[in-house]
Structures are given as C-alpha cells and as structure tokens.
TIMI-2910 file (N, C-alpha, C, CB; in pm, 1 decimal, decimal comma, always signed):
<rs>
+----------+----------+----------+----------+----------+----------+----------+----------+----------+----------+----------+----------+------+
!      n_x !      n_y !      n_z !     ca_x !     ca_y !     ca_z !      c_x !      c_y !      c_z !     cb_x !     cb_y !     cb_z ! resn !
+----------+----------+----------+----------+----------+----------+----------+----------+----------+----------+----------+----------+------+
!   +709,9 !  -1128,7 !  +1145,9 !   +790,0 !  -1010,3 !  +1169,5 !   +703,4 !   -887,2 !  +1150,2 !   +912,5 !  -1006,8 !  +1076,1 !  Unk !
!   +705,2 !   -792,7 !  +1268,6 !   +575,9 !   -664,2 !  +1240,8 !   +670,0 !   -591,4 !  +1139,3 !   +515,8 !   -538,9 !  +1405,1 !  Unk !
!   +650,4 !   -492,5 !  +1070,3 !   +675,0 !   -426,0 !   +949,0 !   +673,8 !   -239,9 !  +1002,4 !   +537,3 !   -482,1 !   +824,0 !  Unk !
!   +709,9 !   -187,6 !   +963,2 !   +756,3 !     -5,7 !   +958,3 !   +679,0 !    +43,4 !   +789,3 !  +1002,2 !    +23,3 !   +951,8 !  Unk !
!   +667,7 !   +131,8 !   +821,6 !   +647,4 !   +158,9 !   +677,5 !   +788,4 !   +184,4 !   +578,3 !   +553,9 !   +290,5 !   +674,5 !  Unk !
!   +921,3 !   +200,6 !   +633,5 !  +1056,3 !   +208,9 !   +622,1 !  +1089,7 !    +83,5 !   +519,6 !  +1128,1 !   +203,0 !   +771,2 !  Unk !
!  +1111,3 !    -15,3 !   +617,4 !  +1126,4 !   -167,1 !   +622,5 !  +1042,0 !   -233,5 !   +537,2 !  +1103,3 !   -222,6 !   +752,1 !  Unk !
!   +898,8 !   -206,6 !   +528,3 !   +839,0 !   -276,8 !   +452,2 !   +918,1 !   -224,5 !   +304,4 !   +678,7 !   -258,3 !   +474,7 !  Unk !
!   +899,6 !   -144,1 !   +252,5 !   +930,5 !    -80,8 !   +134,8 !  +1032,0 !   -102,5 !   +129,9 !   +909,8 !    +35,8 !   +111,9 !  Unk !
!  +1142,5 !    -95,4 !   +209,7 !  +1302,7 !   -171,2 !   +164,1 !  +1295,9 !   -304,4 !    +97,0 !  +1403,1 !   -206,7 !   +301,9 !  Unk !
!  +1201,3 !   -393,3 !   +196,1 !  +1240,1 !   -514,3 !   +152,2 !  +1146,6 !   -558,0 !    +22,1 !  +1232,1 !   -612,8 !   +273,4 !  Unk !
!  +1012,7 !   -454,6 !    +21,7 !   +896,9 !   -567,2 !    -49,4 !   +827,7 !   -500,1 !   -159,5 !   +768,4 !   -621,7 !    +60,5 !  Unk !
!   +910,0 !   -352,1 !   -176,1 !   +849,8 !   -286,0 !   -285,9 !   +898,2 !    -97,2 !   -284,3 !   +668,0 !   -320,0 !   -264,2 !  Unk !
!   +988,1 !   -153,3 !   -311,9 !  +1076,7 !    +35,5 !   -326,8 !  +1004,5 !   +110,1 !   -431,7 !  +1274,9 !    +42,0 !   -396,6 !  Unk !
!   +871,1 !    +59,0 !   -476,0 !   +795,8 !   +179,4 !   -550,4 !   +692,3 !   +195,9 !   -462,6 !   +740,4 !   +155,5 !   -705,5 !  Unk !
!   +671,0 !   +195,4 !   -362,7 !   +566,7 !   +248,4 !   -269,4 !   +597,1 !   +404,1 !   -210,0 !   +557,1 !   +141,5 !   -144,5 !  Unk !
!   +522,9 !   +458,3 !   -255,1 !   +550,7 !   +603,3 !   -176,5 !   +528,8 !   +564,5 !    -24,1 !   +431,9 !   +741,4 !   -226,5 !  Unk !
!   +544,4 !   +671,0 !    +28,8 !   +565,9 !   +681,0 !   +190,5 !   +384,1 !   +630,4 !   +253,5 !   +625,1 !   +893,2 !   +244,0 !  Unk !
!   +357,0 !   +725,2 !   +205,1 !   +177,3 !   +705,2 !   +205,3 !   +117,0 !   +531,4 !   +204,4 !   +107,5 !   +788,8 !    +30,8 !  Unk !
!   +168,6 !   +508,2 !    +97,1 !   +155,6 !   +357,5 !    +56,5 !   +204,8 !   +263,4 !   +131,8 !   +210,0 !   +328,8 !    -57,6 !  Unk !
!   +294,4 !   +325,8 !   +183,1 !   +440,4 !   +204,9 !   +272,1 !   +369,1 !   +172,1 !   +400,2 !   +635,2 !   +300,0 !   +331,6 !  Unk !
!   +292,3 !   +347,6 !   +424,6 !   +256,1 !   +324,8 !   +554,7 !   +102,8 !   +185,4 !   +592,0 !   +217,7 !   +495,5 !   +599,4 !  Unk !
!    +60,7 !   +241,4 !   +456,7 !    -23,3 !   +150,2 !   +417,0 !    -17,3 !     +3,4 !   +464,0 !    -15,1 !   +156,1 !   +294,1 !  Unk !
!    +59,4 !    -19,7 !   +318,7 !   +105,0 !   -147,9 !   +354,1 !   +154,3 !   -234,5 !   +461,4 !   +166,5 !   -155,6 !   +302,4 !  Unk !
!   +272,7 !   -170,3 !   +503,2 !   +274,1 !   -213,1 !   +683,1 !   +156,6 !   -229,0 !   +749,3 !   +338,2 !   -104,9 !   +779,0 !  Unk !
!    +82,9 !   -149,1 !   +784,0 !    -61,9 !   -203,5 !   +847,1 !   -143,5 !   -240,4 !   +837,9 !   -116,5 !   -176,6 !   +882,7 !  Unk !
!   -162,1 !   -277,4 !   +698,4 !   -221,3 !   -401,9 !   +616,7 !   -162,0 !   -559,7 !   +622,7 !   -207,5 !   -361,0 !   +469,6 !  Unk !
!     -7,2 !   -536,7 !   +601,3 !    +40,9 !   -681,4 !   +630,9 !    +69,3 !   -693,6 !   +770,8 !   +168,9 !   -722,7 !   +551,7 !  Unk !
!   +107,3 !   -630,9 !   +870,2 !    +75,3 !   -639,7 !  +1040,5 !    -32,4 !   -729,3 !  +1073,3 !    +28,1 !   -495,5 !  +1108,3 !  Unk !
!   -171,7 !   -623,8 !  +1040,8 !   -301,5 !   -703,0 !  +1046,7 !   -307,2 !   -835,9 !  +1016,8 !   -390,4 !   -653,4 !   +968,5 !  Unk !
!   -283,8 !   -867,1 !   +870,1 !   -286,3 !  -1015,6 !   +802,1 !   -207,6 !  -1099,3 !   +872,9 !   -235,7 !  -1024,6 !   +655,9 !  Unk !
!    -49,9 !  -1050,3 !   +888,4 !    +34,1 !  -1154,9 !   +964,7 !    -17,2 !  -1206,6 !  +1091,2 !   +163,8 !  -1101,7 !   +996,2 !  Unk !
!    -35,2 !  -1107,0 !  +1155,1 !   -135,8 !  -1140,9 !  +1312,4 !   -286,4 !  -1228,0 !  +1335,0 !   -187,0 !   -988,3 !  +1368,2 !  Unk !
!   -396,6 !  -1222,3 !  +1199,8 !   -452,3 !  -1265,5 !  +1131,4 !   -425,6 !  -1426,4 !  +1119,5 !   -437,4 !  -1188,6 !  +1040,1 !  Unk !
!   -329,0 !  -1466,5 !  +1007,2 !   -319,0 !  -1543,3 !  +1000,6 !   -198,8 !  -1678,7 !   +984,3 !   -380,4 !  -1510,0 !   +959,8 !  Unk !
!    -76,7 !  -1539,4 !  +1013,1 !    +48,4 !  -1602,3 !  +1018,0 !    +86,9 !  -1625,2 !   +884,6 !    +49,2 !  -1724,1 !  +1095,6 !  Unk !
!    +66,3 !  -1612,0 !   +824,1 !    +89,3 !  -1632,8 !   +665,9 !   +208,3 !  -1519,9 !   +616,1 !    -72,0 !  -1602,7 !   +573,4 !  Unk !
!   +297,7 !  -1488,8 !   +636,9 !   +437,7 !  -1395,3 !   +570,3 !   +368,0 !  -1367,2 !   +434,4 !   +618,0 !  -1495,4 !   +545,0 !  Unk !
!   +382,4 !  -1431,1 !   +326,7 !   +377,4 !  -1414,2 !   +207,7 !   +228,9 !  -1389,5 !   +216,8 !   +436,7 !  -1521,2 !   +121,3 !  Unk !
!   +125,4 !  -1435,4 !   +224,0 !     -9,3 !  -1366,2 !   +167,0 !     +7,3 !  -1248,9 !   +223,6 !   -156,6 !  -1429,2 !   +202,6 !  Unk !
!    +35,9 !  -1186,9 !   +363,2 !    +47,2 !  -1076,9 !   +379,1 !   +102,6 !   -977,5 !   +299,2 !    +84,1 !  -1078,6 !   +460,3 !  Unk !
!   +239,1 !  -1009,8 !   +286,6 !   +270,2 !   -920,3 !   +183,2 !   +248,4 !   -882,4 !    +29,2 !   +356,9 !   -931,0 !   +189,6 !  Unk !
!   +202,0 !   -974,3 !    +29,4 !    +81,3 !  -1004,0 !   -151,2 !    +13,6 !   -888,4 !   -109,0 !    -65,1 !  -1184,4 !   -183,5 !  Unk !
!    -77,6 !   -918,5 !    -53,8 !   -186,4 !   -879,2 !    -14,6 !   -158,1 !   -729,7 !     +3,6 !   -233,5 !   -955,6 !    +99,1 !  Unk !
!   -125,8 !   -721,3 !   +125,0 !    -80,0 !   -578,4 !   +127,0 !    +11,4 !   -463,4 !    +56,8 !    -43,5 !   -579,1 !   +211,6 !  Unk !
!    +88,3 !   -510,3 !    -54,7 !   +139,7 !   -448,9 !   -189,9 !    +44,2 !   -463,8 !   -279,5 !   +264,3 !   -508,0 !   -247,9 !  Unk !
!    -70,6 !   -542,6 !   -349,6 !   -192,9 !   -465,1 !   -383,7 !   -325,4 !   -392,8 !   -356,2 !   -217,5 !   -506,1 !   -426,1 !  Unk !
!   -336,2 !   -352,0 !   -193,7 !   -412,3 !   -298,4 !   -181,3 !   -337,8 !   -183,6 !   -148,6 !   -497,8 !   -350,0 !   -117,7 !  Unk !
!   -196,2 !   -175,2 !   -102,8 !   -114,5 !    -27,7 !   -101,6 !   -152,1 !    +39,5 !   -234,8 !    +67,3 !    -43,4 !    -93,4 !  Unk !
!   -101,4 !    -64,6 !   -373,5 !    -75,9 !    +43,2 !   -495,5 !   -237,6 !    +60,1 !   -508,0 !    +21,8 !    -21,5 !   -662,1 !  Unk !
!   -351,8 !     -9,7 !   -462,5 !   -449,7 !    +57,9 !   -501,9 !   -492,0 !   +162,3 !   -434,1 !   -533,2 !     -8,6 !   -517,9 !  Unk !
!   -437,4 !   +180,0 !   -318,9 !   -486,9 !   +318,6 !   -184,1 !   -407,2 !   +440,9 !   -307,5 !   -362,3 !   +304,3 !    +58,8 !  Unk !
!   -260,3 !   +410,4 !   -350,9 !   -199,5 !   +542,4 !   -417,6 !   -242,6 !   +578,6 !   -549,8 !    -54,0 !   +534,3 !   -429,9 !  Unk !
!   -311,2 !   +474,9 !   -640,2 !   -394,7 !   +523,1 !   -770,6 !   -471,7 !   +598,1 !   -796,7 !   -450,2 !   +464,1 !   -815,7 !  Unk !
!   -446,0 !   +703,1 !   -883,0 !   -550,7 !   +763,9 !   -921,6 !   -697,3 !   +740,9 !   -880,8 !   -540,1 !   +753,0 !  -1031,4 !  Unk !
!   -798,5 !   +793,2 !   -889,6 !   -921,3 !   +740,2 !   -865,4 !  -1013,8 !   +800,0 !  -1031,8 !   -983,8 !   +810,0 !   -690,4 !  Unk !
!  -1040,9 !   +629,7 !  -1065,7 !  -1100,3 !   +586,1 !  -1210,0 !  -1192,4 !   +751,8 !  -1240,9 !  -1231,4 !   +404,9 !  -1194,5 !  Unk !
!  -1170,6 !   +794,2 !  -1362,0 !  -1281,2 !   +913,8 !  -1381,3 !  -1198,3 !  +1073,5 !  -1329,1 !  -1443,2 !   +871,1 !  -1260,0 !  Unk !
!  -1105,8 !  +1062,8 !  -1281,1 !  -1103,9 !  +1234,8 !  -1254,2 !   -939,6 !  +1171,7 !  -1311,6 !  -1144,0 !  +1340,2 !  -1042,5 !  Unk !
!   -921,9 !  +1291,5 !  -1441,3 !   -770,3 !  +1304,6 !  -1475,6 !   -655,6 !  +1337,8 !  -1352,6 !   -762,3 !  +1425,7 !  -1582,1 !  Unk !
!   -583,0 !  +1276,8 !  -1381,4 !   -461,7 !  +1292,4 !  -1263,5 !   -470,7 !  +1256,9 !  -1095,1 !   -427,6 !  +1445,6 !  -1263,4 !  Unk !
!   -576,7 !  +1182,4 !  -1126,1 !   -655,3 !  +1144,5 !   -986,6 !   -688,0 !  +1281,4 !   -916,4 !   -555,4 !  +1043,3 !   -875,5 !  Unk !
!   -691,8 !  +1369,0 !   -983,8 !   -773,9 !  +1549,7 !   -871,0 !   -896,8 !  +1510,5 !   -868,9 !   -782,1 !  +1753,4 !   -956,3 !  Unk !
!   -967,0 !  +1491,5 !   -741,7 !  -1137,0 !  +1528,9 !   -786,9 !  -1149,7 !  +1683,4 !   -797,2 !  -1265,1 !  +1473,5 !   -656,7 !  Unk !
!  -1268,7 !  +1684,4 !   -851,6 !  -1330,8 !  +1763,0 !   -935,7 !  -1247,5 !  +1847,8 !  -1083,1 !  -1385,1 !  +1855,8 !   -834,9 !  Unk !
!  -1163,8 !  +1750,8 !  -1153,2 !  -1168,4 !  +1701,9 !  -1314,7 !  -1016,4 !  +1791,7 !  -1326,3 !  -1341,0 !  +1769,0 !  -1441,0 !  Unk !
!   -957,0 !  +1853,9 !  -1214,6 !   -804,9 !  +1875,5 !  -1261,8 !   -829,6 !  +2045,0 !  -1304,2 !   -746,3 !  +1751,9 !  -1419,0 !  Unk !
!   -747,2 !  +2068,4 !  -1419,9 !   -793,7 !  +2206,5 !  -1435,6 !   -879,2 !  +2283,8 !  -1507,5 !   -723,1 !  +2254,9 !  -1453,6 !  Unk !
!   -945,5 !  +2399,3 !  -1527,5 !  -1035,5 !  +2441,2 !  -1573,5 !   -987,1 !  +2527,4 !  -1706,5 !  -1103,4 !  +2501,1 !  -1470,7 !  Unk !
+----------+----------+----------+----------+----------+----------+----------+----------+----------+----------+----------+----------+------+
</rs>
C-alpha cells in the first residue's frame, strides 16, 4: 500500500511531525517497492523519520551554531 505523509502518521506513528511523516512515507514507499516487505518498511522508516526530526548531537536545541548568545 503506497503511503501520504497524512496516512502514514495516522496509522503508524501520530508523533511524527509533518516534516517526519513526509519523511517517512518516502522512505517506506521506497522499501515497500524495494522489497515488498509492509512491516520492515514501516520499522524502518519510523526510525529513520524520528532520526531526520532530532536534534543534531552537539548544538543545544538542535540550532546550529550553539542556540543563544
């Protein structure tokens, strides 16, 4: 089943921001098409979504260049 960024997040993770959702949908699209696999796709693509929306290790609040002065 191809995925929305809508749809995905309804069904497979209502803490995905929009950003993430969109993510994810075209991460598990790819995989499903890939390899037919439903579930690794969506594994798969709900942890590399929440890692696209994380902070990035080293700058407070995920701001580069260190947040405020």
């Amino acid at each position: 089943m191809p995925w929305n960024a809508q749809n995905f997040a309804a069904r497979h993770n209502k803490a995905l921001s929009p950003s993430q959702a969109t993510k994810a949908a075209r991460i598990a699209n790819a995989i499903l098409e890939k390899t037919g696999d439903e579930g690794k796709a969506i594994a798969i693509a709900n942890s590399q979504a929440e890692e696209y929306g994380a902070p990035q290790r080293g700058s407070p609040s995920g701001m580069i260049g260190g947040g405020s002065r």
